[in-house]
Wavefront OBJ file of the C-alpha trace (Angstrom):
o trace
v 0.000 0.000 0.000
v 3.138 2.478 0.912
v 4.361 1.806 -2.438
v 1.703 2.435 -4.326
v 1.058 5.518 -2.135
v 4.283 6.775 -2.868
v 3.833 6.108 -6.956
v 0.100 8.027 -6.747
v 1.665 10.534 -5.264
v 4.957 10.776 -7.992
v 2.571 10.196 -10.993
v -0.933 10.593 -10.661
v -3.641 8.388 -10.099
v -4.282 7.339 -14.006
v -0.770 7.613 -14.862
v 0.388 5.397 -11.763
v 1.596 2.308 -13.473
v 0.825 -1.084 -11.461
v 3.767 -2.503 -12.846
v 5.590 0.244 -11.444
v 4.239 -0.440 -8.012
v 4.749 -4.146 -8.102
v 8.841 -3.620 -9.478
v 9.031 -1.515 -5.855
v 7.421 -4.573 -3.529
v 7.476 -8.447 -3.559
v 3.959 -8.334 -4.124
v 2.573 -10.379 -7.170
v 0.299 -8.961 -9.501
v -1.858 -12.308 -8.797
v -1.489 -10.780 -4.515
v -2.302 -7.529 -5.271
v -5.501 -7.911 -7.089
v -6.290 -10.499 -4.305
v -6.771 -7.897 -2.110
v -7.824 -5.267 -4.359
v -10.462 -6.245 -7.082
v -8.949 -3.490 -9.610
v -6.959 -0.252 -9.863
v -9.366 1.898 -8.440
v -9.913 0.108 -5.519
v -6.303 -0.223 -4.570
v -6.654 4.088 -4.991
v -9.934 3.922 -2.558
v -7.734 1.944 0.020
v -5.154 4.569 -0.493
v -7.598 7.775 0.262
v -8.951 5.684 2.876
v -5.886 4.170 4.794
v -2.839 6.927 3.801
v -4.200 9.896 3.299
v -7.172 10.299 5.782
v -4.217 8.693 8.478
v -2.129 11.249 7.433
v -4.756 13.997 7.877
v -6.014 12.718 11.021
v -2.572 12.623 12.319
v -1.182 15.916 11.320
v -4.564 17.985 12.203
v -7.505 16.205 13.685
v -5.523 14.329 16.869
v -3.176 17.687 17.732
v -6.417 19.733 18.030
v -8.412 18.168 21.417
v -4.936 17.859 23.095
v -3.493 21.623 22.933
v -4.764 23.786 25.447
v -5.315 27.021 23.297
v -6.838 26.082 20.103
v -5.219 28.930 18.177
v -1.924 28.340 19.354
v -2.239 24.668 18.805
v -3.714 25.733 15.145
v -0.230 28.260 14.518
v 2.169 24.970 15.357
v 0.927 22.677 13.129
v 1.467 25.240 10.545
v 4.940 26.235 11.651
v 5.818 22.570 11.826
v 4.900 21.894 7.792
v 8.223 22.021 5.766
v 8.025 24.348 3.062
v 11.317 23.208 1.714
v 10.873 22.005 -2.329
v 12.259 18.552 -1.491
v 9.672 18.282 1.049
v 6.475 19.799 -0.787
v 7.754 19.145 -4.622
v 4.350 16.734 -5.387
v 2.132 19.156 -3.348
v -0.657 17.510 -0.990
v -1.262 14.288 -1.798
v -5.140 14.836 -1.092
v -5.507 18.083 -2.954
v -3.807 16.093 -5.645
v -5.549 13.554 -5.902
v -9.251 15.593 -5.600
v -8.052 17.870 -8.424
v -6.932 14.650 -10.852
v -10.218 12.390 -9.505
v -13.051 14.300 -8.042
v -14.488 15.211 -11.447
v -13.915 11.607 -12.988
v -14.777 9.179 -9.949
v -17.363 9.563 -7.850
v -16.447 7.327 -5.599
v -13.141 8.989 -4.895
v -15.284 12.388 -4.905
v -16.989 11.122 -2.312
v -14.162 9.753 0.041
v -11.725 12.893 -0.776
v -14.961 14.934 0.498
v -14.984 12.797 3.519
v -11.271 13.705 4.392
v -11.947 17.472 4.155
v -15.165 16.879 5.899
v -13.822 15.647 8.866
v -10.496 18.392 8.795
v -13.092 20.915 8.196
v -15.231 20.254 11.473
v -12.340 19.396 13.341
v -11.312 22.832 13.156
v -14.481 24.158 13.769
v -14.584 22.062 16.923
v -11.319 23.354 18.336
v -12.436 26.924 17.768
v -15.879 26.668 18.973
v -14.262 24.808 22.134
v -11.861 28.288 22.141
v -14.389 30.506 22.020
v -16.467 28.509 25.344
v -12.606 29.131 26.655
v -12.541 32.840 25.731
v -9.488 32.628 23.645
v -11.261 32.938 20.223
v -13.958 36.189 19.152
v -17.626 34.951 19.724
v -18.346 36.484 16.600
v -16.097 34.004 14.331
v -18.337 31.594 11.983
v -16.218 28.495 13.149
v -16.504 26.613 10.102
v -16.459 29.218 7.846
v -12.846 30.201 9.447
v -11.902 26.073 9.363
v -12.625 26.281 5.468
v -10.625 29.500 5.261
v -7.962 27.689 7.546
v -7.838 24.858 4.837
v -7.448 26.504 2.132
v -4.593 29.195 3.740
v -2.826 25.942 4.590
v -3.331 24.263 1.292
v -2.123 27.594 -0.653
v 1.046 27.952 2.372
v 2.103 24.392 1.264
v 1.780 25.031 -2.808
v 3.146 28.967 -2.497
v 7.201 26.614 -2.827
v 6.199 24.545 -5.333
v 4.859 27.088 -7.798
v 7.793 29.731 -6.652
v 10.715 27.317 -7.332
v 8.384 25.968 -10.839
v 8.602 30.057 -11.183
v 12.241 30.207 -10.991
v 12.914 27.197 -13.098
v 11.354 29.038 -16.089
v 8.458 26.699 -16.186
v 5.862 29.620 -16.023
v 7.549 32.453 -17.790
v 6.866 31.562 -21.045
v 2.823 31.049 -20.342
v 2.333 34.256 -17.694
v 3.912 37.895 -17.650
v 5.151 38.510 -14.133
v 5.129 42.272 -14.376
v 8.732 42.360 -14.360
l 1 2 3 4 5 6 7 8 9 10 11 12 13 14 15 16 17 18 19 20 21 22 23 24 25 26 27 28 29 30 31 32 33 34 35 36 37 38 39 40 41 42 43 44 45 46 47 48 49 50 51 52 53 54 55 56 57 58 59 60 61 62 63 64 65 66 67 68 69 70 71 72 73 74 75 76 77 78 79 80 81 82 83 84 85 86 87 88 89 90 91 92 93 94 95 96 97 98 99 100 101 102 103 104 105 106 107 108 109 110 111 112 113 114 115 116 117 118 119 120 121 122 123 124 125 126 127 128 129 130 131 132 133 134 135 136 137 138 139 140 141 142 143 144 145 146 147 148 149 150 151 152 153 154 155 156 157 158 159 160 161 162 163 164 165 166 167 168 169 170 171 172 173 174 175 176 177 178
């Protein structure tokens, strides 16, 4: 499953080879559909077992354990590498809901699930801040999770499309204004 993560994530959903992913393992191609009746159901197991861990980890179990929602919200940020080794492929959920959501339903459906679940977690913390005192009474908590989201998502991409700047991969398609 880590290896085919890991080729998802380096290629693309459709243009993740299974071949690819079997060269990396001592799985069989006989093993793997053993457990996994075709292709898109080895990517389902992937939303569902790698990325939502890897949400849940990073965001959702951090958030009921800090004692000031805010500043528990401001370290998980600080703590994301914006180094281009480290953010390079981007998010592999974003990713993969940009490539999928309009083609699959089914991953539509558990991608929306992920963001769901971020999304109210969030909102939790900050409604659970503002019973506290440390957040405004008159912040729309999930409104302000959704804004969260997508600051985070855009913090995470601002490396990748700066160093894809400097590399010349844009200059020829948009006019910088010098």
């Amino acid at each position: 499953m880590q290896a085919a993560s890991r080729e998802v994530y380096r290629s693309g959903f459709r243009s993740a080879g299974i071949d690819t992913i079997l060269a990396t393992t001592n799985v069989t191609k006989g093993a793997l559909y053993y457990h996994f009746e075709n292709k898109e159901a080895l990517g389902y197991a992937i939303v569902e077992e790698i990325i939502a861990t890897l949400t849940r980890d990073k965001w959702l179990r951090p958030l009921p354990e800090g004692k000031e929602p805010i500043d528990t919200l401001i370290g998980i940020v600080q703590r994301t590498s914006v180094r281009p080794k480290d953010v390079e492929g981007g998010c592999p959920l974003v990713n993969l809901a940009q490539e999928m959501s309009p083609l699959d339903e089914q991953f539509r459906k558990r991608l929306e699930r992920i963001f769901l679940a971020w999304q109210e977690g969030i909102a939790l913390a900050l409604r659970r801040g503002q019973s506290q005192g440390s957040v405004r009474h008159n912040l729309v908590p999930e409104e302000t999770a959704g804004f969260l989201i997508a600051m985070y998502e855009g913090y995470t991409l601002l490396p990748r499309m700066l160093r894809m700047r400097r590399c010349g991969t844009w200059e020829s398609e948009i006019s910088w204004g010098g």
